[in-house]
ZALOTI-820749 format. One record per residue (C-alpha): residue in one letter; x, y, z. Coordinates in steps of 0.2 Angstrom, whole numbers, always signed. Example, Ala and Ser with C-alpha at 12.3 -4.5 7.8 and 13.67 -1.06 7.14 Angstrom:
+--------+-------+-------+-------+
: residu :  east : north :    up :
+--------+-------+-------+-------+
:      A :   +62 :   -22 :   +39 :
:      S :   +68 :    -5 :   +36 :
+--------+-------+-------+-------+
//
This chain:
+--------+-------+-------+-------+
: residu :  east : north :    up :
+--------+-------+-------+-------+
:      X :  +947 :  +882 :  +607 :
:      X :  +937 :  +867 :  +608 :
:      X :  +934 :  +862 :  +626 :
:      X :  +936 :  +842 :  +632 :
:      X :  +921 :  +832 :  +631 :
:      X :  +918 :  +818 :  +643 :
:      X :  +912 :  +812 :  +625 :
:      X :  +928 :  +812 :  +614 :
:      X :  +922 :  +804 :  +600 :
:      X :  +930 :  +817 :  +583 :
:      X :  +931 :  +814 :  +567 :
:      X :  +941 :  +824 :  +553 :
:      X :  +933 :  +836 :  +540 :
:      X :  +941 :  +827 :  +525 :
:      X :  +936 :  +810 :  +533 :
:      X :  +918 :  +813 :  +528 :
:      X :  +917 :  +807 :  +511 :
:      X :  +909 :  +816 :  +498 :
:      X :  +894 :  +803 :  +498 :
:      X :  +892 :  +804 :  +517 :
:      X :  +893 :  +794 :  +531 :
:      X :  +887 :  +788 :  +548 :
:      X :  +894 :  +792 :  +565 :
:      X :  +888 :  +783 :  +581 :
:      X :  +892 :  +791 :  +599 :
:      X :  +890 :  +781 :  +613 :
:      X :  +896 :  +782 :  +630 :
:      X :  +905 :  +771 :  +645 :
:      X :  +897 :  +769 :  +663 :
:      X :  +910 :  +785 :  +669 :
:      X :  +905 :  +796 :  +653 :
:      X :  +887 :  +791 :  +657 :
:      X :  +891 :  +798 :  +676 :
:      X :  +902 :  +811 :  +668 :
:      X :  +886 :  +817 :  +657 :
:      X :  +873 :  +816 :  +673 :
:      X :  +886 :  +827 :  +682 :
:      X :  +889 :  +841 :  +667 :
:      X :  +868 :  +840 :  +664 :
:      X :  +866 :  +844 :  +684 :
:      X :  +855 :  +829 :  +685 :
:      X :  +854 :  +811 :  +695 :
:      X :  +859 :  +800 :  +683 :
:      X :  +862 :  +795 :  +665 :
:      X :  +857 :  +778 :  +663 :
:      X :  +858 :  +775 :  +643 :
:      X :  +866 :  +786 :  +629 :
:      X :  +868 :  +785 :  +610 :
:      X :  +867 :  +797 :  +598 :
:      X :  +867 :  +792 :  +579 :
:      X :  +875 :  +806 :  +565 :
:      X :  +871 :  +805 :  +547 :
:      X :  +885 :  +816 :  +541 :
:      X :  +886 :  +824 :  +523 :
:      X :  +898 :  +839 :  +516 :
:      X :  +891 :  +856 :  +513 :
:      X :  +890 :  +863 :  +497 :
:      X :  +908 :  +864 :  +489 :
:      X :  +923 :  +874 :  +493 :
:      X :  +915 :  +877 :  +511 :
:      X :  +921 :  +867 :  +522 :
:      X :  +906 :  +863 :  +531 :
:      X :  +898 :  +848 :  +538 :
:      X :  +878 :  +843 :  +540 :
:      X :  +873 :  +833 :  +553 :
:      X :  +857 :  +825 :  +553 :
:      X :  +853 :  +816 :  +571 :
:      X :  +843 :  +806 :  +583 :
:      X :  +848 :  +807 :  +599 :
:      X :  +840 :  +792 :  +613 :
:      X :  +845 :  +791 :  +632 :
:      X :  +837 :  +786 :  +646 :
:      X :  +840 :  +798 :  +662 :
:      X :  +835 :  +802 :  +681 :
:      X :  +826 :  +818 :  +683 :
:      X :  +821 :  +826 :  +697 :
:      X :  +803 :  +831 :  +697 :
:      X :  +802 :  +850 :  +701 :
:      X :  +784 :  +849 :  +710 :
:      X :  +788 :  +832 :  +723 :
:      X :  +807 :  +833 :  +720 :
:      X :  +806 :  +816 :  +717 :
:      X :  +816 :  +807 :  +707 :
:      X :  +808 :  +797 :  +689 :
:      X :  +816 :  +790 :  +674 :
:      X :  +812 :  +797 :  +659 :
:      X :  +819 :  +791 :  +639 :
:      X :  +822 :  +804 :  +625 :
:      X :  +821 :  +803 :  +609 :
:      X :  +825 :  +819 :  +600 :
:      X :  +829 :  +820 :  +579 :
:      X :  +841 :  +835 :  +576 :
:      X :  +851 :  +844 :  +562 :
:      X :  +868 :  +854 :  +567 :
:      X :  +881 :  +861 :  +554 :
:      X :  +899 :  +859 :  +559 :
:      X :  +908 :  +876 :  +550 :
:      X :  +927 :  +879 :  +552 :
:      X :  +927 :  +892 :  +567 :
:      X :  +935 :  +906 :  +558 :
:      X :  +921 :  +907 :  +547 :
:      X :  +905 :  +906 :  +560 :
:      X :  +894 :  +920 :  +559 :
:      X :  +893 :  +935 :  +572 :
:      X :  +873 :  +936 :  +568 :
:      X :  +865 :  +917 :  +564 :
:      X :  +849 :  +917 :  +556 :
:      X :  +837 :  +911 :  +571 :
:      X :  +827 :  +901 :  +556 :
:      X :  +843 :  +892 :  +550 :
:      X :  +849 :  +875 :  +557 :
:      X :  +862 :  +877 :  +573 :
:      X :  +882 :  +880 :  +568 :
:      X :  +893 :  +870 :  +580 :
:      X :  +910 :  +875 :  +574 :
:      X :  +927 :  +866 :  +571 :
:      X :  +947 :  +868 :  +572 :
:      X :  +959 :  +862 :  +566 :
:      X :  +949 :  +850 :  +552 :
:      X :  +943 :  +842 :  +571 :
:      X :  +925 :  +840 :  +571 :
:      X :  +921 :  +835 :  +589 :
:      X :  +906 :  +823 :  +587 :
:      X :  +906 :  +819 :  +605 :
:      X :  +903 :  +836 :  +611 :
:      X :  +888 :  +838 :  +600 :
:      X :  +881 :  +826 :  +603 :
:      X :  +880 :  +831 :  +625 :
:      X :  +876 :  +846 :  +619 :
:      X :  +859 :  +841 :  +611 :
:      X :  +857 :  +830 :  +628 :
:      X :  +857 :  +846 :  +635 :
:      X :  +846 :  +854 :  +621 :
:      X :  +832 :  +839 :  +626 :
:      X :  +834 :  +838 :  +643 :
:      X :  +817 :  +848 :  +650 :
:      X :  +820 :  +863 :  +658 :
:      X :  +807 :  +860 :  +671 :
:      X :  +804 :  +842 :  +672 :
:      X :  +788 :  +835 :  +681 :
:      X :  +784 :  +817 :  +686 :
:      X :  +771 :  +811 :  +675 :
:      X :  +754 :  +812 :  +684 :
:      X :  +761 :  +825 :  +698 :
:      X :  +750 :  +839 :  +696 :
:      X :  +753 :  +857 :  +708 :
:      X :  +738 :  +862 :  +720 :
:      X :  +734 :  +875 :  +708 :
:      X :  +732 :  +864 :  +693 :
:      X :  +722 :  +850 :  +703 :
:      X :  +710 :  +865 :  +709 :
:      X :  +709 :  +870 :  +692 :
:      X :  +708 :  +852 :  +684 :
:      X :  +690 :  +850 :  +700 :
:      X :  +703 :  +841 :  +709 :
:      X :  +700 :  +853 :  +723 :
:      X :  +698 :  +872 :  +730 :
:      X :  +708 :  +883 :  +721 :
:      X :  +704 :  +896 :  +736 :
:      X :  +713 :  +880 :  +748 :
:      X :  +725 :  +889 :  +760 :
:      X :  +739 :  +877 :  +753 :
:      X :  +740 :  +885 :  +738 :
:      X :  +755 :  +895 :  +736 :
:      X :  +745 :  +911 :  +730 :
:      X :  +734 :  +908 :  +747 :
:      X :  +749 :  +908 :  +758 :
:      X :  +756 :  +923 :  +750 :
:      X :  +740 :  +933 :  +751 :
:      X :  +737 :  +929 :  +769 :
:      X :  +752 :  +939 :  +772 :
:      X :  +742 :  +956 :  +769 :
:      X :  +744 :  +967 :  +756 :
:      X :  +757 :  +978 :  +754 :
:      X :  +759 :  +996 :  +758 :
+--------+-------+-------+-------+
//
């Protein structure tokens, strides 16, 4: 079963004309909060995602997606823990397949299956999932730099008692 999406934009398999079509998701100030709060992150300030869909090769019943995907969002830097803004801008492909025909083992090279019920293909999920999928996993400040990188960089000692590998070894060694 497909979950809710604080993004419900759907559309249905057999609306996709043979020719193709576009799709655009956007998203209100609460799905904008609703997002920041799913992503585990300050703030979601702007968000569109635009679809280019086309039908897979006939008698299958699946859909490609081809994508672009730009927000602006709040990040927390993980050296300062302060907060920055930051803007994506991430092209992306997906293929919606009717769930009962997914595969138990995707090939790793082939384009990501996202799949559908009920003729539903829920264009407003995938498109916070690929938020998700661009959001870095350890986002930095630009120009923030760790005491270990500045040392290595000739921004100053690496053998500093402030660096994290100092402190630790200024415990003693283990027994």
């Amino acid at each position: 079963m497909i979950t809710p999406s604080e993004l419900p934009d759907t559309i249905r398999w057999e609306a996709v004309p043979t020719g193709g079509c576009d799709f655009v998701v956007g998203a209100s100030p609460q799905a904008l909060d609703a997002l920041a709060q799913r992503m585990g992150i300050p703030a979601v300030l702007a968000f569109t995602c635009h679809f280019s869909l086309r039908r897979g090769p006939l008698g299958s019943r699946s859909v490609v997606a081809e994508g672009r995907l730009r927000a602006k969002v709040v990040l927390t830097c993980v050296v300062s823990l302060d907060s920055f803004e930051s803007s994506l801008d991430e092209p992306f492909e997906i293929r919606f397949v009717p769930a009962d025909s997914l595969q138990d083992q995707p090939d790793p090279e082939d384009i990501d299956e996202v799949p559908y019920e009920d003729g539903v293909l829920a264009i407003g999920e995938a498109a916070a999932e690929q938020l998700a999928l661009s959001l870095p996993a350890f986002p930095r400040r630009p120009g923030v730099e760790t005491s270990e990188e500045a040392a290595f960089l000739g921004g100053g000692d690496s053998n500093s008692s402030t660096t994290p590998f100092a402190v630790l070894g200024s415990r003693g060694k283990p027994v």
